[in-house]
C-alpha positions as a printed Julia matrix, in Angstrom:
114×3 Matrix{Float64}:
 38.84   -87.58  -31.06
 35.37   -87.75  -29.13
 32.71   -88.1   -31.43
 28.65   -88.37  -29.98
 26.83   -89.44  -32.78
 23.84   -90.93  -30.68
 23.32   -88.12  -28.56
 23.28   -85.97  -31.47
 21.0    -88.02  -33.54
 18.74   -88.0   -30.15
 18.7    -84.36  -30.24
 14.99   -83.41  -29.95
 13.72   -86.79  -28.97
 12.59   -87.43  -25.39
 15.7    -89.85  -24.85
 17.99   -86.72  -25.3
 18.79   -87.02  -21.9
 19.57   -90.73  -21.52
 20.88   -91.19  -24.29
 23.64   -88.49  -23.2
 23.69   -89.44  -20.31
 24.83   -92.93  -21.39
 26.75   -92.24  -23.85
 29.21   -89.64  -22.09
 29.52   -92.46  -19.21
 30.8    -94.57  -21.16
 33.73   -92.62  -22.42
 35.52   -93.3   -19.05
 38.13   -91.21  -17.56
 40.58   -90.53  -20.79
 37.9    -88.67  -22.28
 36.28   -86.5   -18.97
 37.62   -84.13  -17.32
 37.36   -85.62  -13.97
 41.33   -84.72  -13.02
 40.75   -81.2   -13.81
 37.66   -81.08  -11.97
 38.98   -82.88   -8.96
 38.67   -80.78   -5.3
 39.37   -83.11   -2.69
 41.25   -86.04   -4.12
 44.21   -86.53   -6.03
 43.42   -88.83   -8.5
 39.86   -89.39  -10.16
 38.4    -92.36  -10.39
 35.26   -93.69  -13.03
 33.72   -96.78  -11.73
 30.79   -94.9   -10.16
 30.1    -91.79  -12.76
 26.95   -90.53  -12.75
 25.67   -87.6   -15.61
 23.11   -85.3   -15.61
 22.01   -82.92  -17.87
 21.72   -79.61  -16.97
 21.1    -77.38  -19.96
 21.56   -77.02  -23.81
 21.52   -74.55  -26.73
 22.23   -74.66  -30.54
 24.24   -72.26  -31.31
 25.65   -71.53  -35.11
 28.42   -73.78  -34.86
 26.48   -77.25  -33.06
 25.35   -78.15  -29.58
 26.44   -76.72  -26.32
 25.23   -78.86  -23.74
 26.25   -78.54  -19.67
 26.16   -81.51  -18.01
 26.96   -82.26  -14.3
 29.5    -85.53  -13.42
 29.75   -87.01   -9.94
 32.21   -89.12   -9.23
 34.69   -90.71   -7.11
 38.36   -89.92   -5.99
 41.0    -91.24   -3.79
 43.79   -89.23   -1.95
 47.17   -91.83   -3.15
 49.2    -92.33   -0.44
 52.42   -94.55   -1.19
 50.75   -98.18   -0.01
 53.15   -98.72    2.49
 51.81  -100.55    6.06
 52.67   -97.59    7.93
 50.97   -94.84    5.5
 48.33   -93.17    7.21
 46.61   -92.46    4.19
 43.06   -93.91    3.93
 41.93   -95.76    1.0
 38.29   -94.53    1.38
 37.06   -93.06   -2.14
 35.85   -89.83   -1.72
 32.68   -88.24   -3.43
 33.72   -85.37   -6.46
 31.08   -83.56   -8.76
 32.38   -80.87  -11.41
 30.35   -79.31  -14.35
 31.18   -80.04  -18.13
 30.66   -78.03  -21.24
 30.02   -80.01  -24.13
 30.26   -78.32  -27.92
 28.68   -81.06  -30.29
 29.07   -80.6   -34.33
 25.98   -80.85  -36.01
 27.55   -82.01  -38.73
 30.18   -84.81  -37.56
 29.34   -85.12  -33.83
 33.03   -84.43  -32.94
 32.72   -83.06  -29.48
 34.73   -81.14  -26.87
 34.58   -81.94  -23.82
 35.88   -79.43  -20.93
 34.86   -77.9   -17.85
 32.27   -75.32  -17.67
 33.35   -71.62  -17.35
 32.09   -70.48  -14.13
């Protein structure tokens, strides 16, 4: 259960946007949807995540907020000596949709319809 309570007690404020920012970040890779959004890797990675804000509404039933997430990914190989594989990290963004509560801050996080 994801739950925002910060970002949706900053709603209004002019540290909305870092304060989302911040607190999405640090929900880490169980909680994104970084695998889903993946499209050159094959497994996403979160020790670089960066989030941006890109829009957000009320609507009748809370917040729906779009945020952008770049990140990293690596293409696993099997880590054998002869795998020619590289190990280089590889540079992913994908666009989320966030639906917010207004009245318990449980959130949803998925990607954005296109």
């Amino acid at each position: 259960m994801i739950r925002l309570p910060a970002t949706l007690q900053a709603w209004g404020s002019t540290a909305f946007e870092t304060i989302l920012c911040q607190e999405v970040a640090a929900l880490g890779i169980d909680e994104l949807p970084l695998q889903q959004g993946l499209t050159q890797g094959s497994h996403a990675l979160d020790d670089r995540l960066h989030i941006i804000h890109l829009s957000s509404r009320v609507t009748a039933q809370g917040l729906v907020i779009r945020i952008g997430i770049y990140f990293t990914s690596v293409v696993a190989g099997c880590n054998c000596a002869d795998d020619p594989t590289p190990i280089d990290t590889l540079d992913e963004y994908c666009v989320a949709e966030l639906r917010i509560d207004t009245g318990s801050a449980l959130t949803t996080i998925a990607l954005a319809p296109d």
